[in-house]
Structures are given as C-alpha cells and as structure tokens.
C-alpha positions as CSV (number, residue, x, y, z in Angstrom):
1,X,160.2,-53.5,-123.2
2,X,162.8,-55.7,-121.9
3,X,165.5,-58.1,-124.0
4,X,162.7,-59.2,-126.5
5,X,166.2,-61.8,-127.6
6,X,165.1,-63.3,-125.0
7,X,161.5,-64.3,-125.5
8,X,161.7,-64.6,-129.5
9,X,162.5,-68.2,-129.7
10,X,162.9,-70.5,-133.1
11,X,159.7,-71.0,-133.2
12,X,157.5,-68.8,-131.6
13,X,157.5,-65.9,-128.8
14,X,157.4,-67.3,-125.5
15,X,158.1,-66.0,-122.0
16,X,157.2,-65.4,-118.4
17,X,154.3,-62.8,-118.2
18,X,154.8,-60.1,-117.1
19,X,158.2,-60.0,-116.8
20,X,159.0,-60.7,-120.1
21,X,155.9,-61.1,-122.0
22,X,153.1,-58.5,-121.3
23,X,150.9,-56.6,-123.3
24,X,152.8,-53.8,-124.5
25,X,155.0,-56.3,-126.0
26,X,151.7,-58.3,-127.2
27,X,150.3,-55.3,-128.9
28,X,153.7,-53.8,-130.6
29,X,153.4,-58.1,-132.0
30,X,150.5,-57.2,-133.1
31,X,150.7,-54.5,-135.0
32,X,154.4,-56.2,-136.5
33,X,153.0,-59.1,-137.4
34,X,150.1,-57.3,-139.8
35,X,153.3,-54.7,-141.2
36,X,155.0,-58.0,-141.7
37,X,152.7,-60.4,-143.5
38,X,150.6,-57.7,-145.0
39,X,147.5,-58.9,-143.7
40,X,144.4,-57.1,-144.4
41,X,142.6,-60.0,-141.5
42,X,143.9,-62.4,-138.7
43,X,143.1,-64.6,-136.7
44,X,143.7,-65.2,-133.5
45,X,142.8,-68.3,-130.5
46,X,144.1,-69.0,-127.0
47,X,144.7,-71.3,-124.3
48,X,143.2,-71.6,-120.8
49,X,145.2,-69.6,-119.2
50,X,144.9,-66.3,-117.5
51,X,147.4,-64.1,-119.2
52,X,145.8,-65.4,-122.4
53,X,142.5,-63.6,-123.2
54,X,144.4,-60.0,-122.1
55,X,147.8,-61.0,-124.5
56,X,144.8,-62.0,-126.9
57,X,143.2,-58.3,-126.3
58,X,146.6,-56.6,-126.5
59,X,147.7,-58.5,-129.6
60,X,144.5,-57.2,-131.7
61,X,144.6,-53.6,-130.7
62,X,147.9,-53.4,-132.4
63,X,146.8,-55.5,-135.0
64,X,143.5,-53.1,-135.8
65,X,146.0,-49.9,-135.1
66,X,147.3,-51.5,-138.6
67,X,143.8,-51.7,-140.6
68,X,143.8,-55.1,-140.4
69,X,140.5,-57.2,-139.4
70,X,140.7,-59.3,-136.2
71,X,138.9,-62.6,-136.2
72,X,138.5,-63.8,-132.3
73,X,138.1,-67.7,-132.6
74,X,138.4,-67.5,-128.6
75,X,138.9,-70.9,-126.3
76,X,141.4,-73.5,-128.8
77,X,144.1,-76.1,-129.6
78,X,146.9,-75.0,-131.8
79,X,145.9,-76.9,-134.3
80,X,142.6,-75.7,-134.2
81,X,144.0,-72.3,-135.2
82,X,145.6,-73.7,-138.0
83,X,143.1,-74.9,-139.2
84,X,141.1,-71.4,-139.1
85,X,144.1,-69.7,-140.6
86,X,144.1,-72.6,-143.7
87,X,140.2,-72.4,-144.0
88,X,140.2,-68.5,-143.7
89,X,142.9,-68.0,-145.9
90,X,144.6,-65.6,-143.3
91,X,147.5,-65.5,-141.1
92,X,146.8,-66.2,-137.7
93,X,148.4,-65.9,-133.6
94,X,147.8,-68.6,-131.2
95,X,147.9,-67.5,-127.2
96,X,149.9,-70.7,-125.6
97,X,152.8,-71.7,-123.9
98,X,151.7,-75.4,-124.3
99,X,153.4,-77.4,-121.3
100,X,155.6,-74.7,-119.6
101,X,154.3,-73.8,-116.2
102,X,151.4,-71.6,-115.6
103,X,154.0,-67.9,-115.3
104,X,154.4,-69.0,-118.7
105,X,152.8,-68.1,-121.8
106,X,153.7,-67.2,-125.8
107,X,152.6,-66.8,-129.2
108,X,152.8,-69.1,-132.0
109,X,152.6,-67.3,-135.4
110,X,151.5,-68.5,-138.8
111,X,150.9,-67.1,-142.1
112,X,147.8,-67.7,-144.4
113,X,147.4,-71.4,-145.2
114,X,148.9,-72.3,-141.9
115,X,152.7,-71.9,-142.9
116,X,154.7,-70.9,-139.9
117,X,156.6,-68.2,-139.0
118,X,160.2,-68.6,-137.4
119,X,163.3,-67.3,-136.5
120,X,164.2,-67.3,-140.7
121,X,160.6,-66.9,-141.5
122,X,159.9,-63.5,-140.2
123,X,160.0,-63.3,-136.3
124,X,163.5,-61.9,-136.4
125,X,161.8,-59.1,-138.7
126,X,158.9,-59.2,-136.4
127,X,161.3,-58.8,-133.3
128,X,163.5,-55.6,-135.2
129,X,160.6,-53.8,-136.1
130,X,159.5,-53.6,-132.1
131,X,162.9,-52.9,-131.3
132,X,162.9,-50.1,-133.8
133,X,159.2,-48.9,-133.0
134,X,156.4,-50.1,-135.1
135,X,155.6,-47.5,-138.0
136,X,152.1,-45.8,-137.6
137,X,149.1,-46.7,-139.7
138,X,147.5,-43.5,-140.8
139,X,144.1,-45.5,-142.1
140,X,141.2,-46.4,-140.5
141,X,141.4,-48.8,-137.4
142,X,140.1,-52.2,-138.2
143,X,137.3,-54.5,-137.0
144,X,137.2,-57.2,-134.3
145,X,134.8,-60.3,-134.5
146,X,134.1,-62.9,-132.7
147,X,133.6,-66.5,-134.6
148,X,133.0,-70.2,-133.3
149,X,135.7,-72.2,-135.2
150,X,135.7,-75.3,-133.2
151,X,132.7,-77.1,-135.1
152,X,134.2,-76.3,-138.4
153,X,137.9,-77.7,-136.9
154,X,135.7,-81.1,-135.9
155,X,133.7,-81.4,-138.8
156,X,136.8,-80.6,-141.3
157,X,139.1,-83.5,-139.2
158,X,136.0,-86.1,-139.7
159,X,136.3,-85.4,-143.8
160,X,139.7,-86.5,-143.6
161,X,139.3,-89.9,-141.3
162,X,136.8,-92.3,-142.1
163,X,135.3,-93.2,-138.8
164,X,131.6,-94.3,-139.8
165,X,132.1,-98.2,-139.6
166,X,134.3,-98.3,-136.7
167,X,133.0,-100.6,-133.7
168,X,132.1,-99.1,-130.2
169,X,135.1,-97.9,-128.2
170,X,136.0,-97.2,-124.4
171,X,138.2,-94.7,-124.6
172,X,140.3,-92.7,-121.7
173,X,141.4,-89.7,-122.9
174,X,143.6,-87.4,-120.3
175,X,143.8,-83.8,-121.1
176,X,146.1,-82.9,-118.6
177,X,144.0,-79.8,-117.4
178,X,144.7,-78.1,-121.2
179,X,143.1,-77.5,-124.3
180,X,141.8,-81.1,-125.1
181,X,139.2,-80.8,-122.5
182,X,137.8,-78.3,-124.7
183,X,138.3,-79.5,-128.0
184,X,137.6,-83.6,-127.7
185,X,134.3,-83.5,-126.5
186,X,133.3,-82.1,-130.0
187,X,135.6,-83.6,-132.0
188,X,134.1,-87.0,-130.1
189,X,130.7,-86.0,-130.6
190,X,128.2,-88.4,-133.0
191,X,131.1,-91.3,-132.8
192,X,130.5,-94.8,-131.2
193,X,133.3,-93.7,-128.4
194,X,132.7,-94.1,-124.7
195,X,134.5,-91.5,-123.5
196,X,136.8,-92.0,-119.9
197,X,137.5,-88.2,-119.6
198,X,140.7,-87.5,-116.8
199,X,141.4,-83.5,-116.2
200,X,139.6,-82.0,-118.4
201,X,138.4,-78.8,-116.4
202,X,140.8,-76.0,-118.3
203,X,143.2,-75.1,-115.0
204,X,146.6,-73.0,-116.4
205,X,148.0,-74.0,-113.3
206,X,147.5,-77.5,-114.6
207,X,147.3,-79.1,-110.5
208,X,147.3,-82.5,-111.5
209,X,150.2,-83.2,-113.9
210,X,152.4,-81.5,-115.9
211,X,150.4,-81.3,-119.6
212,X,153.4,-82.7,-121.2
213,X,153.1,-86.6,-121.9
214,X,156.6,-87.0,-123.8
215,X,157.7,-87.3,-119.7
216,X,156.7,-91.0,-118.4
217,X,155.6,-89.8,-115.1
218,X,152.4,-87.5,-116.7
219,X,151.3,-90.5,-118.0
220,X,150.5,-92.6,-115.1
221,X,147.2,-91.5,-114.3
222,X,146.6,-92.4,-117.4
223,X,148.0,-95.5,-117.8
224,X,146.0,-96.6,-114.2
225,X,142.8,-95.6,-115.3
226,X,143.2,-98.0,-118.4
227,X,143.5,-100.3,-116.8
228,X,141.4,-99.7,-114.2
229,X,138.2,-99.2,-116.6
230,X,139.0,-102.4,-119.1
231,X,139.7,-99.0,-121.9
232,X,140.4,-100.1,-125.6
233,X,143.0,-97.7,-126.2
234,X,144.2,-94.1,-123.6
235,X,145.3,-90.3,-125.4
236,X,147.2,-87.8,-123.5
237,X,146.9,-84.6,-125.1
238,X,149.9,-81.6,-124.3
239,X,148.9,-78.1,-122.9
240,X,147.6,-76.7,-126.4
241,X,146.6,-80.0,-127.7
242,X,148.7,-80.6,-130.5
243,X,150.9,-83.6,-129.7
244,X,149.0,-86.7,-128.7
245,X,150.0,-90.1,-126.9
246,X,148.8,-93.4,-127.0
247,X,148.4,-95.6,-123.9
248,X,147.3,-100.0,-125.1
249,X,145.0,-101.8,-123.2
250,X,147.4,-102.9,-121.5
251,X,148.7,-99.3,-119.9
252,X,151.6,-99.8,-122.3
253,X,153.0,-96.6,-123.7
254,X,153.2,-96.4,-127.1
255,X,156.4,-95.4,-128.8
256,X,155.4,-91.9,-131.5
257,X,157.4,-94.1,-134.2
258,X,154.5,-97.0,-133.8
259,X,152.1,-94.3,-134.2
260,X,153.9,-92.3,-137.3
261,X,154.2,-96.2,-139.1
262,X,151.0,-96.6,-138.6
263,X,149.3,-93.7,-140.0
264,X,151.8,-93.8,-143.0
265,X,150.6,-97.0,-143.9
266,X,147.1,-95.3,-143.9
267,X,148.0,-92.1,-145.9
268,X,149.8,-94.6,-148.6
269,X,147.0,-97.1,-148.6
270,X,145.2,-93.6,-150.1
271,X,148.0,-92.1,-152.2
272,X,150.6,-94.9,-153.1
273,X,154.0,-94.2,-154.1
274,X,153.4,-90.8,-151.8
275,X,156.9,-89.7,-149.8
276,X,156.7,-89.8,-146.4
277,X,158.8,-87.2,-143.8
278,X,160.5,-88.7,-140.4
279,X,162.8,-86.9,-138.7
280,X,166.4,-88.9,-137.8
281,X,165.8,-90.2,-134.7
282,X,162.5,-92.1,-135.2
283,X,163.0,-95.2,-135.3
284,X,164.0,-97.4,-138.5
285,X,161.3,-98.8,-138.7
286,X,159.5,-96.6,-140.2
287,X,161.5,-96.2,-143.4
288,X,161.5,-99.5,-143.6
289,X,157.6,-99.9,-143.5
290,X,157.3,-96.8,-145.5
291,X,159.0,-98.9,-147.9
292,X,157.7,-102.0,-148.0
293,X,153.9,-100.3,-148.4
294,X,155.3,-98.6,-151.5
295,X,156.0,-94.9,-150.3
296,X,159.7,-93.0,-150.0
297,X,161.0,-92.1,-146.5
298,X,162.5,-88.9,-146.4
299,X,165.1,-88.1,-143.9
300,X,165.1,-84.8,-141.8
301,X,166.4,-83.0,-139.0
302,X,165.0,-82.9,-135.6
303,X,162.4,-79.7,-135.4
304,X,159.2,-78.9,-136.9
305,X,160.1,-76.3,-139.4
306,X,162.5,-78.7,-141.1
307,X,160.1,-81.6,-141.4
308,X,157.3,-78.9,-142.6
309,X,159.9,-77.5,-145.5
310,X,160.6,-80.8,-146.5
311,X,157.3,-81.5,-146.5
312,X,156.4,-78.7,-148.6
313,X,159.6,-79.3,-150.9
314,X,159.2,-82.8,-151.4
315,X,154.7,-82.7,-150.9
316,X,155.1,-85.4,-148.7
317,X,151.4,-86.5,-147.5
318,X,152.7,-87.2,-143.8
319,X,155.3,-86.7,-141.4
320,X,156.3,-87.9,-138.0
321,X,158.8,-87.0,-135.3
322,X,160.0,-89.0,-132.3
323,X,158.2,-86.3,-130.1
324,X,154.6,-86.9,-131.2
325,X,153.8,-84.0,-133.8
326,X,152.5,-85.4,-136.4
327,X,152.0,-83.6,-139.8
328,X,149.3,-83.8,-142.4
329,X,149.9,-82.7,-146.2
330,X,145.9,-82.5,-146.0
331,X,146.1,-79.9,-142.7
332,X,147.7,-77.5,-144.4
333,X,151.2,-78.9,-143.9
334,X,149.9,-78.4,-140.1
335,X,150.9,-80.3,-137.1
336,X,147.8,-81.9,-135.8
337,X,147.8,-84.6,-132.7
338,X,143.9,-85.4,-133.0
339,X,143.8,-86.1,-136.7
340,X,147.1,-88.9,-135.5
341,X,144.4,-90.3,-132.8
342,X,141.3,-90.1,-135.1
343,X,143.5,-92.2,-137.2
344,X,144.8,-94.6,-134.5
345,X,141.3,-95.1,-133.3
346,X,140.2,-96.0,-137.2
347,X,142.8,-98.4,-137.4
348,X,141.3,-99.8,-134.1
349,X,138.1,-99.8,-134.7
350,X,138.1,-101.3,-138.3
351,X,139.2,-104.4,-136.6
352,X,138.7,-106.7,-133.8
353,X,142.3,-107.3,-132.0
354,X,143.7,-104.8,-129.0
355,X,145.8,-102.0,-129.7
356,X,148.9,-103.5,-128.8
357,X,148.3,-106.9,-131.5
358,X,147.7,-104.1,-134.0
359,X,150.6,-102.1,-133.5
360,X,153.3,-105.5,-133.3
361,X,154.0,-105.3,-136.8
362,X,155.1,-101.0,-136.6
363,X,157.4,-102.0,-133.6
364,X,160.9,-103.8,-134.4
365,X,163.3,-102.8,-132.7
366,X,164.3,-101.7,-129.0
367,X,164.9,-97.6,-128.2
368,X,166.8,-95.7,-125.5
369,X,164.3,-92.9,-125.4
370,X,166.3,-89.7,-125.1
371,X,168.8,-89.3,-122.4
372,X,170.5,-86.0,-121.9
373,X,174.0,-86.0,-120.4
374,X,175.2,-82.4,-119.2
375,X,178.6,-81.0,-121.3
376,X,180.8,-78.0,-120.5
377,X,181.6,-78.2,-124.3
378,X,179.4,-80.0,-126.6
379,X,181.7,-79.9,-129.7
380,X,184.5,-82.0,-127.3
381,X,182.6,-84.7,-126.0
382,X,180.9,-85.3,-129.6
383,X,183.9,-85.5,-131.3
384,X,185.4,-88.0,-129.0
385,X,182.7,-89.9,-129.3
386,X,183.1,-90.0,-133.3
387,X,187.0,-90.5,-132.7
388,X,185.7,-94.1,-130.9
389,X,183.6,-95.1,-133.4
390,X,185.3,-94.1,-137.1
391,X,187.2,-96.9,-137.5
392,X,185.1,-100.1,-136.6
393,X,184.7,-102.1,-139.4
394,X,181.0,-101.3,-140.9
395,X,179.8,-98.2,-139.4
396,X,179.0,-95.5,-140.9
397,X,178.7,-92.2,-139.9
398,X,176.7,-89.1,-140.7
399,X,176.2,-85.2,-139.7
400,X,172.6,-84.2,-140.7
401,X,171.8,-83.6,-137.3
402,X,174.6,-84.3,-134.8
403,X,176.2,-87.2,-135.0
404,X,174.7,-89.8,-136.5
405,X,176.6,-93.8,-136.3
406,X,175.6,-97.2,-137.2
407,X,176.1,-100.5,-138.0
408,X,173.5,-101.7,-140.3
409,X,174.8,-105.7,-140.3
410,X,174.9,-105.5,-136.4
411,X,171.4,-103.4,-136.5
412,X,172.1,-101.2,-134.3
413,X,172.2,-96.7,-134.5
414,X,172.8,-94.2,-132.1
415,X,172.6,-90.6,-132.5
416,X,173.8,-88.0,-130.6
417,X,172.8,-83.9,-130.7
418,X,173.4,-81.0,-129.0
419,X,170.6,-78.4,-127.4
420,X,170.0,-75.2,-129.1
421,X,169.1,-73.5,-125.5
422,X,171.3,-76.0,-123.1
423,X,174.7,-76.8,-122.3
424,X,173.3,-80.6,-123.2
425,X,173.6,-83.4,-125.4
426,X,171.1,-85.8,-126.7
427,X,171.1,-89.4,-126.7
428,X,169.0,-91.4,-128.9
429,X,169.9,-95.4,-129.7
430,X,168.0,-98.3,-130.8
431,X,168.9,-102.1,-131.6
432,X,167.2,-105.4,-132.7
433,X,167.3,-106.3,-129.0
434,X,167.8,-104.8,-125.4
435,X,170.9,-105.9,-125.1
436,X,173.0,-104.5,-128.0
437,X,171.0,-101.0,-127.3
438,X,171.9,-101.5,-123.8
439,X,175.6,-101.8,-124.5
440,X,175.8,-99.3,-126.9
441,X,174.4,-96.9,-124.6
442,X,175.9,-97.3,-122.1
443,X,179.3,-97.2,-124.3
444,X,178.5,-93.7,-125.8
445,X,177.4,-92.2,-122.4
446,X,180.9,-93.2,-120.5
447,X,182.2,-91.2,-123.4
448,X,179.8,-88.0,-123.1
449,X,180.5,-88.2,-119.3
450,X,183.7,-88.7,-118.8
451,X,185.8,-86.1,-116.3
C-alpha cells in the first residue's frame, strides 16, 4: 500500500486511483473506520464515477469483515449521505473526489449524526491502524443492503424550506456532468420550477466543464443560457453536489457572502437572537446584517471543520464561507448547497422583483475574489507585509487566520493566508468602492511579489 500520508488529507482520503487509492486500501478503510467509530452499521453512497461503485464494494467488505452492517444508499450528493448518516443514526463513507479530474477519487468520512471525521478527528487513527495492519474480527461477517435514500433526502430538505406559496420559476440549473443531475430532478419534483437543465448526464470525465463553479470560467455556460432563456435565477452545483452558485437574471455571478446574508436573515427571521458562523474572509457584510436582524456573527477560520466546531460550540443555526458551503444547524451541522438554493429560490419566489433587486441590500461593499501570489517562503513575504501596515494610524491587525489588517474609518480589510498543500499565499480584500480595494491590492501584492 503506498505512502497512505499522501492520500489522508485534512479532511478526507483522496487520491489518484489506482496509484494511490485502490481497493486494498479501500477495504483496509473499511474495516478501520468500523474498529475506529465502533459501528455496529454504515452507510455508504458514491459519485458517478467509475472507480466509485468498486472503492464502494471494497470499502464494505472490510467493513462486514468487522461485523458491522453495510447500508448501500448507491448513486448520491455528499450531502445526501449526510443526511442518511443523521437520519440513520450511523456513521457513514461517501465515494467522491468532488471537482478533481476524473483519475481522481476519495472518501469523505462521517460519524453518526453527520459529524466529520478529520485529520484530529480520527483519520490519523484511521490511517495508523492500516499502516499497522487492521486487527482481525473473529465474529460473524456482517450484512449488506441496499436502500433508496434520495426521496427521504428530498422530502426531509422540503420540511425545512417553506416552498408551497412560491410563484412559478424558470430556472437553469448546471450540473456540471456530477451529482446534481441526479439529485435535482427529485428534489425539484411537485414545485412550480421550470427547470433549464445543462449537463446533467453523470460523466466522471466531466467533458464539458470542470464541476467546480468557485472558477469564473465553469460558469459561463451557465451564465449564457440565462440569459439566453429569460431564466429567473441559474445554480451551478460542484462534482458531489454540495456547494452551490447562484447566477441573476442578468448572468451576474453572485458573490457566496450575498447568498450566506441572505439565508441568515431567513434562519433569524425563525430563531431570533440565534448566532450565526462566517468564516474571516466573507465579506463584512454579513456581520453587519447578522446584526442589524438581531443575531450574533461569530468569527472563524477559513475551513469546514472550524466553522462546524464552532458551530457545534456556540449552536449556531447557520454558517457560511466565502467558498459556497453552506451549513445548517437543522442538517445535522451538515454542509448542504441545495438546502442554500431551496432557500434562495424561497426568497425569490415569495416576491415579485429579480434576483439581483433582492439581493442589493446583502451586497455593500466591493471584493478582490482570491488571488494567489506564488512564495518561496510564506512566513517572509507575510511579515513584510505586516511590517508595511503596523504603524498607519487606524489599522488594526489580527492573526486568527493569516494576517488579517484593516481600517475600519477608511472601510477597507485585506487578509492574507498561506496554503496548507502549496508554496502559496492567499489574497482576499474588500472596500466600500473599487477603487480603495483596487489600491489596496494592488499595494499588498507588490509586497508578496517582490524579488
């Protein structure tokens, strides 16, 4: 089994198959994972791709060389197998590698109740115990069934978003050749929504566009074919279906930070005072609409198993990062990009203006979007970068995540990080107008890239 180091990530296993990833190594997770948690049943769901049904197979032979029940939800999102493992009550494995290229593939781990597993949270275990050789199970062998969860994951979603007196909708909906061609059509099903679909035959290879709509360019299609039908609103859904984007009428992309204000004002409107989770660079608008509507912001760091442990810590209702996974305190905790667009298109359809009238009010302020610049040492360039900025009168600086400055008189932030897996750092600024975030920009990347 190669250098499993290099496939057991933060957050998941992930890796090319088979090089890296293959079934042995599938099936020795398998069997791990169940030694780990202690599971007497799991579940497990995959992508479209073709390494995923026999990772899938592999994966629940170790798992029933444990004892330990196998429920086989089959074809899925990510979020749909969170929401089997909170239903179930049972840990469960999801078969992905979301956007990467089709070589790709991985295996996202939760426990029961959809908590996740991480590098601090068990997949180190997970990893020693292959490395060490999986102890063997004298018992009996457990079971393997097969089970449709996708009309319970539909159904349970429509609970949680009032939907029944929105007006009729055209709405394009680009699945990038993943896992919402399988999973919107359901989830659709019985609402007033004409549906524009774009890629969703399920194609690992994905041969039209990348399935990863953070990148501008793999939303163009879907931006056009707004447009081009007279659409109320466009969704572009990632490889496994859990982050979401939102296109206007207009073709316009919508910034995730519109999106996260938005559906906080909806979860407060249902529990006021309720604390809200946004990670550090979404944009300030959000606290600041968080606030006026009556709820607490909560500050995290950038990554999803610090916005779902503050979540937990603090039982936050939402939370929203800059990248578009959005968290529900009423999803287990869970990530969940179609419970964000079932709320977007309630907000839309409860009244009569476009998309882009009802979303002026969650946009303030002007954003960078993140830039990378390329560092021989990360540590160098940031801290020339705070040695420039310490001593102007009114900014303030912070280290929660990077390096955090602003200038709240002058409205303007910045905040720059380094990559856990690249020799990178991240730029993220925003201003009250293009200009000041222009400058500011450009001033911090001179820094960063100076020879």
């Amino acid at each position: 089994m190669g250098d499993l180091a290099k496939i057991f990530k933060a957050y998941d296993i992930r890796g090319v198959v088979p090089d890296e990833l293959d079934a042995a190594v599938a099936e020795a997770a398998g069997a791990a994972f169940v030694r780990v948690t202690g599971a007497e049943a799991i579940v497990t769901a995959h992508d479209m791709r073709e390494s995923s049904v026999p990772l899938a197979a592999a994966f629940a032979r170790g798992a029933t060389s444990q004892g330990a029940d196998v429920v086989e939800a089959g074809l899925g999102s990510t979020d749909m197998l969170y929401y089997a493992s909170g239903d179930l009550g049972i840990p469960g494995a999801m078969f992905t590698a979301s956007h990467n290229p089709a070589r790709y593939n991985g295996i996202k781990l939760c426990r029961a109740g959809a908590k996740p597993v991480g590098r601090d949270t068990g997949l180190t275990e997970i990893r020693e115990m292959i490395e060490n050789g999986v102890p063997a199970y004298d018992g009996e062998p457990g079971s393997v069934t097969q089970r449709d969860v996708l009309h319970g994951y539909a159904d349970h979603l429509k609970t949680l978003v009032d939907l029944s007196s929105i007006r009729p909708l055209k709405v394009v909906v680009d699945a990038g050749n993943g896992m919402g061609g399988h999973t919107v059509p359901v989830v659709f099903e019985g609402l007033p929504i004409d549906l524009v679909a774009l890629y969703f035959e399920l194609d690992g290879t994905f041969p039209n566009h990348e399935a990863n709509p953070i990148e501008p360019e793999n939303l163009r299609d879907l931006q056009a074919k707004v447009r081009e039908t007279g659409a109320d609103i466009g969704l572009a859904f990632d490889g496994d279906a859990d982050r979401c984007f939102v296109v206007d009428e207009r073709g316009e992309i919508v910034a995730p930070s519109a999106i996260t204000a938005l559906v906080a004002t909806r979860e407060l409107a249902k529990h006021p005072g309720a604390s809200i989770v946004h990670n550090l660079i979404t944009s300030k608008a959000v606290p600041e609409i968080v606030t006026e509507n009556g709820g607490t912001p909560v500050r995290t760091r950038v990554g999803h198993s610090f916005i779902k442990q503050t979540m937990a810590e603090t039982g936050a209702v939402f939370g929203g990062e800059h990248s578009a996974h959005f968290y529900f305190r009423d999803f287990w905790f869970a990530d969940s990009g179609m419970l964000a667009a079932l709320h977007v298109l309630a907000a839309l359809g409860e009244q009569d203006g476009p998309l882009s009238g009802l979303l002026e009010e969650y946009t303030r302020y002007v954003a960078s979007g993140e830039i990378n610049s390329e560092v021989a040492d990360q540590d160098a360039a940031a801290g020339k970068v705070r040695e420039a900025f310490a001593g102007r009168p009114g900014v303030t600086i912070d280290e929660l995540d990077g390096l955090t400055v602003g200038d709240e008189s002058a409205g303007w932030w910045f905040n720059l990080r380094p990559s856990n897996t690249e020799p990178l750092l991240r730029l993220n600024a925003e201003a009250g107008d293009e200009a000041t975030m222009a400058a500011i920009r450009d001033e911090v990347l001179a820094i960063v890239r100076e020879k």
